[in-house]
N, C-alpha and C positions, 0 to 999 in steps of 0.2 A: 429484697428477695434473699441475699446471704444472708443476712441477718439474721430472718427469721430462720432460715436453714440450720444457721452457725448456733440459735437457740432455742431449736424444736423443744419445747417443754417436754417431762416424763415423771411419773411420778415418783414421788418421794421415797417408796418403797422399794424403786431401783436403784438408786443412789446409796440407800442404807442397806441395800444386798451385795451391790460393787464395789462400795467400801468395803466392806467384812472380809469379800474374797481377795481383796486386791491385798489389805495389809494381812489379812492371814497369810497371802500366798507369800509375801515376803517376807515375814518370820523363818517360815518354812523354807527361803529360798536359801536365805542367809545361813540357817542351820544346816542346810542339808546339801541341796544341789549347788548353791557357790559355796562351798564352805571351805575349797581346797583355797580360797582368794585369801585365805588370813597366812599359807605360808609366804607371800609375796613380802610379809614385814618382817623375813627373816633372811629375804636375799640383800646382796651388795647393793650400796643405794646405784653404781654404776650401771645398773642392771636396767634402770628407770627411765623410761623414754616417754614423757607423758603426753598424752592427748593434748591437740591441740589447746579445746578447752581447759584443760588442766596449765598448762604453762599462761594463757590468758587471766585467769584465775590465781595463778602465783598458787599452786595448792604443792605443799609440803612432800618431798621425800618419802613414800611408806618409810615408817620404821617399824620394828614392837609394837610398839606403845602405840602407834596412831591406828594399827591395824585392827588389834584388840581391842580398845577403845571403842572403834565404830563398831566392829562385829557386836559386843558386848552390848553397847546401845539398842541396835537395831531392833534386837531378836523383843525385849520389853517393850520398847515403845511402837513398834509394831502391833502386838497384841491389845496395847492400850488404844489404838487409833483405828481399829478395829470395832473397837463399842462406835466409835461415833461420835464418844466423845471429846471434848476439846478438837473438835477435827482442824482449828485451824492451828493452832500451835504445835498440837500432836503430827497435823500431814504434814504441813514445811519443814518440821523437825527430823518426820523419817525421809521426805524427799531429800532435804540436805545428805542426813548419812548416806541414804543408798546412791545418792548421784558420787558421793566420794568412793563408794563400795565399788562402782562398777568402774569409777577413773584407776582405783590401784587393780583393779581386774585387767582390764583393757591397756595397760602402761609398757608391756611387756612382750612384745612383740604379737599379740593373736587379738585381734577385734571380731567379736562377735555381733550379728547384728538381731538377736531375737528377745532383747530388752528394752527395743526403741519405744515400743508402744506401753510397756509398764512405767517406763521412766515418766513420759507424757501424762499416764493415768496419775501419777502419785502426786506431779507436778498440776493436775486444772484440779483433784479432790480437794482440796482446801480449798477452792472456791465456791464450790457446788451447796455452800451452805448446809445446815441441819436436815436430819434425815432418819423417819423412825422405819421401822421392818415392819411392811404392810400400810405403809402411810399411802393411800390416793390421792391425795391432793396433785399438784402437777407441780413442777420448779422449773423454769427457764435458765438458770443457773446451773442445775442441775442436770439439764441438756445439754449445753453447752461444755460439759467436763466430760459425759460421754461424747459429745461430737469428736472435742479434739483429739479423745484417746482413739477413736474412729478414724481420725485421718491419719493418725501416728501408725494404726496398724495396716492400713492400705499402703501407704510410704514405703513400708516394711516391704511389702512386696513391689509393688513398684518401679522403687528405684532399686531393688536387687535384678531385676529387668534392664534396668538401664546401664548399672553397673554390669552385667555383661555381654550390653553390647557395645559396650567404652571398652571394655578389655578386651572381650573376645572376638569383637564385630561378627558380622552373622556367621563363622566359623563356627560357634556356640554351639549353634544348633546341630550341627553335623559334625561335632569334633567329641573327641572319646573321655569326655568330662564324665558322664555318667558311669560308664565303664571301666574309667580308675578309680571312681569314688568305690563300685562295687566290688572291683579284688582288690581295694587295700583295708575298707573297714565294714564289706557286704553280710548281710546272714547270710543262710542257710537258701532260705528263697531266694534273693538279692544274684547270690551263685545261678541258681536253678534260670532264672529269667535270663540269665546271661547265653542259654541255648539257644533263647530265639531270636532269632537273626532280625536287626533292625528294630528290637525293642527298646535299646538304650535311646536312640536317634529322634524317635519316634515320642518315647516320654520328655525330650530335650523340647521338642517343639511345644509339646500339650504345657511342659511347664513355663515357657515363653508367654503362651497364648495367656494360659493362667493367672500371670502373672501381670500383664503388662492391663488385662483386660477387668483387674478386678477392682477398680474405681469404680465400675459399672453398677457395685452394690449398692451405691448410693441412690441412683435414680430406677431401683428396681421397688412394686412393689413389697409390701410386709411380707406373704407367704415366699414369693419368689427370693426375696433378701436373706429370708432366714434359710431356704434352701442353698442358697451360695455359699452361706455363712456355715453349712452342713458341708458343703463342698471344702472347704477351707479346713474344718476340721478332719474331715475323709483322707484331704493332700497328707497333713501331717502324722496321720495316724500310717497311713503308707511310708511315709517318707521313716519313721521309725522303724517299720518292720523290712526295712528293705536295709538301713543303712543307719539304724540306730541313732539318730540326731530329733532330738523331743521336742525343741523347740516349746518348751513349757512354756516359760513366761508372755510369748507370745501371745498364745494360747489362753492365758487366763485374760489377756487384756482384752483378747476379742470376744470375752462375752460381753463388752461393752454393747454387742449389737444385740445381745438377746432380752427378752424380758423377765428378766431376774426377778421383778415383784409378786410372782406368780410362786415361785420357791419360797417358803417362809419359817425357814427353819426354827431360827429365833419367836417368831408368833406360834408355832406349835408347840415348843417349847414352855412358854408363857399358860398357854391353856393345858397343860399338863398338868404344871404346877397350881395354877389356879385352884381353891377351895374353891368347889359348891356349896352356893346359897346354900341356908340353913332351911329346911321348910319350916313350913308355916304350923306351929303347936296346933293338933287336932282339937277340933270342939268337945266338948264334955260329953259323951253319950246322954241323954234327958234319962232321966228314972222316970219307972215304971209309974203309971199311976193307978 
């Protein structure tokens, strides 16, 4: 029964649309939204407190050279693993960089937890086998790379549940977490809601609830799944307008749950460019007799 769970088939056309976005999205992440990670190879190595990972692993000191190196790497062969092509040499190639990317990110006193389920994605894509844009066939492999990146983004929420009721035990819910987050990095709304009495308290608990109960998308119908999986998108589109934290790469990982083969950018693409048949040379008019 997990088995077949852990390898619900999907078709190939999702696979070659979650690859595209996934290693697009980290080109793009590397260049733009982590990009501040390449000054970390110009502090003191003393500065360097590496992940646990990272000291089990024996992984090197950022310095210059190792920082730029990776950044320099990524952003190409990103785009290259993107076609689909070589996806297995091309994915382990950028799983490797970006898992060093985010060890010299995370080495330095601040851990961020909204690249658990990209990291996952970049790591089961190279197994998911070949994959064209608009392909129906169905892959069990295939399934299996979205399953995992599926439970990496549930985790994600989860165990942030759990992690604060090990810290906070159920003081959480009733303690003024929301309301320092709002006056030290709030907008403008963020302020505004801050008038009403018992609204910080009150979203402490919805985000408990939220949180703790959204394994639940798994054993939910298709319509009702993709409604949660709306829900999920809804939280963070709030949680940005209230307090600025985008939780992007999250975000892209959780389209895992959606049906990307229906998107077909690259196959619309392809029939643009596509030449029309030649027609068929008209028959001779007959003369007159």
């Amino acid at each position: 029964m997990i088995t077949k769970w852990l390898f619900a088939p999907v078709p190939k056309g999702r696979i070659a649309a979650f690859r595209t976005l996934i290693y697009g999205f980290v080109a793009l992440d590397v260049a733009f939204f982590s990009g501040w990670i390449r000054s970390h190879g110009d502090l003191p190595g003393n500065l360097y407190q590496p992940l646990e990972v990272g000291k089990l692993l024996h992984l090197p000191t950022p310095t210059h050279l190792i920082v730029n190196t990776v950044f320099w790497a990524l952003i190409p062969l990103s785009l290259l693993a993107a076609t689909g092509r070589a996806h297995r040499l091309l994915g382990w190639t950028v799983f490797v960089l970006y898992f060093e990317w985010m060890v010299i990110a995370m080495s330095y006193g601040k851990i961020d937890h909204d690249r658990f389920g990209l990291l996952i994605a970049l790591a089961a894509l190279p197994t998911a086998g070949r994959a064209r844009h608009g392909d129906t066939e169905t892959t069990e492999a295939g399934g299996f790379a979205l399953r995992m990146t599926q439970i990496g983004v549930i985790c994600t929420y989860f165990l942030a549940a759990v992690a604060k009721l090990r810290d906070g035990g159920l003081a959480w819910f009733t303690g003024a977490t929301l309301t320092r987050s709002f006056i030290r990095r709030g907008t403008a709304l963020a302020h505004w809601l801050l008038g009403i009495p018992g609204f910080t308290v009150v979203s402490q608990f919805g985000i408990m609830g939220f949180e703790l109960l959204s394994p639940l998308v798994f054993v939910l119908k298709p319509k009702m799944r993709y409604a949660m999986v709306a829900g999920f998108y809804l939280f963070h589109l709030m949680t940005f307008s209230l307090i600025t934290i985008s939780f992007i790469p999250h975000q892209v990982a959780m389209a895992s749950f959606l049906p990307l083969e229906k998107v077909t950018p690259v196959v619309w693409v392809r029939r643009l460019f596509r030449r029309p048949a030649a027609a068929p040379a008209s028959e001779p008019a007959q003369e007159a007799v």
